[in-house]
N, C-alpha and C positions, 0 to 999 in steps of 0.2 A: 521549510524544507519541502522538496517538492519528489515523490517518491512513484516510482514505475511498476505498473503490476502486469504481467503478461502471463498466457495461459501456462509456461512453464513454469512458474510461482507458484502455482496452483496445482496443478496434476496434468497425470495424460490423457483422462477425456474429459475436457474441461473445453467446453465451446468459449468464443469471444462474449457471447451473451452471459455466460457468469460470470465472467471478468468483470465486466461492466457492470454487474449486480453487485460484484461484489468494491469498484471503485464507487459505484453511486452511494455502496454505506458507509463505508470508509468518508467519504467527502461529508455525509449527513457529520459526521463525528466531530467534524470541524479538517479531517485530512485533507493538503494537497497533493491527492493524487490525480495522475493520468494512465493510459494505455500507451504500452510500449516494455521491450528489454532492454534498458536501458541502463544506465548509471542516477543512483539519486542524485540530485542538486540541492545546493546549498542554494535558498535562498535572498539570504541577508547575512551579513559580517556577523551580527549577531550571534547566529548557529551554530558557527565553526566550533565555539567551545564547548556547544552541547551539543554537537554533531552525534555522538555516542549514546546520550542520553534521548534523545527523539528517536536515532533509529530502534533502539529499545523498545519503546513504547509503542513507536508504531508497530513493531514487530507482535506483540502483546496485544494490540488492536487487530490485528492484521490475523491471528492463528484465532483470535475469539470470534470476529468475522466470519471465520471459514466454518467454524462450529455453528453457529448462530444458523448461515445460511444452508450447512449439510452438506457441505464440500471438501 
């Protein structure tokens, strides 16, 4: 699954440069993500049934991220 983080994800003084700090750790995790507000994508037929279960986790990687980095 392929997942969009953009500075309103994050907060409101949140430059593109922690965005990106914070997709580059994300991506180290094994996450694909990118830059953008977007919609996530699915992508493989696969994930549709754990569509809910990944967003999850990523969500749980994603707020532990923000801690980590002080955001």
């Amino acid at each position: 699954m392929k997942f969009f983080v953009g500075e309103k994800n994050i907060g409101n003084e949140v430059t593109k440069a922690d965005v990106q700090k914070v997709i580059d750790h994300l991506s180290q995790k094994g996450w694909d993500v990118a830059y953008g507000m977007r919609e996530n994508e699915l992508t493989s037929d696969d994930e549709k049934d754990r569509q809910r279960e990944l967003e999850d986790a990523f969500a749980d990687d994603f707020m532990n991220c923000l801690d980590e980095l002080g955001l």
